[in-house]
C-alpha positions as CSV (number, residue, x, y, z in Angstrom):
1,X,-28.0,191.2,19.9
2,X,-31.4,190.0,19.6
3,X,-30.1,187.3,22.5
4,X,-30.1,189.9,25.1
5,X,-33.5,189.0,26.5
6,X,-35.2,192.2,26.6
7,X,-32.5,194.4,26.5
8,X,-32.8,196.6,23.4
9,X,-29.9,198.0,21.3
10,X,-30.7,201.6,23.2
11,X,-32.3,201.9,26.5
12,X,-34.3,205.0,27.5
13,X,-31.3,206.2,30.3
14,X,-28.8,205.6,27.4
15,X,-30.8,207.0,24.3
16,X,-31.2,210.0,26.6
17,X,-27.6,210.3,27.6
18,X,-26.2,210.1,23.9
19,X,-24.5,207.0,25.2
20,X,-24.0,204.5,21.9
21,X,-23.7,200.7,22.2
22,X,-21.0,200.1,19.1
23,X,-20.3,196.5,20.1
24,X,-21.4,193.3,22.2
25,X,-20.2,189.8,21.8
26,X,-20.1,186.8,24.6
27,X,-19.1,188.6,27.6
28,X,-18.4,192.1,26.0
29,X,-19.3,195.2,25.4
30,X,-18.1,198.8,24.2
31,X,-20.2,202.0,24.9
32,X,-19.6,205.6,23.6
33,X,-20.5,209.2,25.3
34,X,-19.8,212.3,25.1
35,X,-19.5,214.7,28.5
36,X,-22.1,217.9,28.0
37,X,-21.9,220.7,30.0
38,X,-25.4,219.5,31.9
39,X,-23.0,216.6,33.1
40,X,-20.5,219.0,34.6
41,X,-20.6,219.2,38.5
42,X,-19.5,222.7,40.8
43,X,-16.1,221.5,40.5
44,X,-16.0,221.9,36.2
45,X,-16.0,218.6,36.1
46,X,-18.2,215.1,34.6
47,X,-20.4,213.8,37.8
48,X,-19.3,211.0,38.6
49,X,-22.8,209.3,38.5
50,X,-22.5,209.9,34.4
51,X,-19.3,208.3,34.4
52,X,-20.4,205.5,37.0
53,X,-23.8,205.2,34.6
54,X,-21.6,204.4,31.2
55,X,-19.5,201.6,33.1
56,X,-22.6,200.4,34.5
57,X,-24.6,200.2,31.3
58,X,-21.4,198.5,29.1
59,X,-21.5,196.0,32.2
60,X,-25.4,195.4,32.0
61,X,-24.6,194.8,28.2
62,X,-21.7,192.3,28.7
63,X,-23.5,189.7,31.3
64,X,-26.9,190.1,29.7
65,X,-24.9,189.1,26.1
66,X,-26.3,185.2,26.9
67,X,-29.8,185.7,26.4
68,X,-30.7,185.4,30.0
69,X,-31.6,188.2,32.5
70,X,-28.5,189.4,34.1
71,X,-29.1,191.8,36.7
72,X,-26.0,193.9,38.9
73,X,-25.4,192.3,42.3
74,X,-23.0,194.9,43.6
75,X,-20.4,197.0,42.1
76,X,-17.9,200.1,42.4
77,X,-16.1,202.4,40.9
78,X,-12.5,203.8,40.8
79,X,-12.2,207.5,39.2
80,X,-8.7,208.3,38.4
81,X,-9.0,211.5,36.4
82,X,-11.5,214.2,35.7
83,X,-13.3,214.5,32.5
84,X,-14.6,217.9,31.1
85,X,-17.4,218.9,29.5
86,X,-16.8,217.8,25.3
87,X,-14.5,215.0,26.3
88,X,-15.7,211.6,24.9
89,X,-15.7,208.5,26.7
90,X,-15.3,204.7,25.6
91,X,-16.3,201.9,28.2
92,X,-15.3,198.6,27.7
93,X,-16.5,195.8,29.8
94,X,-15.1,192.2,29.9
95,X,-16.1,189.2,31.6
96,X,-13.6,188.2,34.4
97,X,-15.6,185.1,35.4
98,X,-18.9,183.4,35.6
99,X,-19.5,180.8,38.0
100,X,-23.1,179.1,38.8
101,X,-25.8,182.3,38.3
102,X,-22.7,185.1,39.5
103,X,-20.5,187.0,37.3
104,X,-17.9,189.8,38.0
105,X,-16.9,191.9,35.0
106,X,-14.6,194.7,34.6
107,X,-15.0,197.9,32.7
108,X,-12.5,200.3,31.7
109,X,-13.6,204.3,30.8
110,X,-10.7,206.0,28.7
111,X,-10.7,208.4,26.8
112,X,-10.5,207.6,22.9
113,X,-7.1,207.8,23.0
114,X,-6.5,205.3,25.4
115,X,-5.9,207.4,28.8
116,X,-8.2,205.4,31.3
117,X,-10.6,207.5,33.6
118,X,-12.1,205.4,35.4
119,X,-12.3,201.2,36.7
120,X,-15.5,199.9,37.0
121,X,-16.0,196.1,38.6
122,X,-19.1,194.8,38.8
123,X,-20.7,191.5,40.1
124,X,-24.2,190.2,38.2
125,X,-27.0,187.5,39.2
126,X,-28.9,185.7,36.7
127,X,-32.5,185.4,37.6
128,X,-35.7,184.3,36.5
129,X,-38.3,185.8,34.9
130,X,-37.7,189.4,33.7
131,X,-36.1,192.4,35.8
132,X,-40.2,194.2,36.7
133,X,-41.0,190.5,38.5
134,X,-42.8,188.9,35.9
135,X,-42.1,185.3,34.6
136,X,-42.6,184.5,30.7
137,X,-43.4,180.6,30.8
138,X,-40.6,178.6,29.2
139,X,-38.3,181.1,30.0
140,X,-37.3,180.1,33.8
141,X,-33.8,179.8,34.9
């Protein structure tokens, strides 16, 4: 992991989630989270933002895997059943493709189980310097 340019094994919005990075290889990643009742929505059920968030950070995890800064480019999300407080949640992302500085990666949300949630796709940009605007000499794309 150490690869991952900047990124850190926990990130603030994840450590403060609960969310749990239990794997990252070339082009992968698997997240963890539980749902807490702070997460539910008016409806009794997750936000969607939470759910959208977990995809989102498994994603950032599996293009940033080659030790370059990765950054999202566009993406969406598919919810295909609700989630209640206590349920846990298990994001997987996999590379689809990389071509010149894009990527587009896929990212399922199931439960553990294996009853999918939610579909995540995502498209990334590799960029120079780090993700606040600064450049590190030597370290240009």
């Amino acid at each position: 992991m150490n690869g991952m340019n900047g990124m850190t094994t926990e990130d603030p919005a994840c450590r403060s989630l609960g969310i749990a990075l239990e794997e990252v290889a070339a082009g992968r990643a698997r997240l963890r989270m539980r749902i807490t009742d702070e997460m539910v929505n008016g409806h009794g059920i997750a936000h969607g933002g939470y759910l959208f968030l977990l995809a989102d950070a498994a994603f950032a995890y599996a293009c940033n895997s080659y030790g370059r800064v990765t950054l999202a480019h566009s993406a969406q999300v598919t919810f295909l059943r609700p989630v209640a407080a206590g349920d846990e949640l298990v994001a997987e992302a996999t590379e689809r493709v990389r071509y010149g500085r894009n990527g587009v990666y896929d990212v399922t949300v199931r439960r553990p189980a294996g009853e999918i949630v939610a579909e995540f796709r995502g498209q990334s940009v590799t960029v120079s310097g780090r993700p606040d605007g600064s450049t590190s000499e030597g370290k240009h794309s």
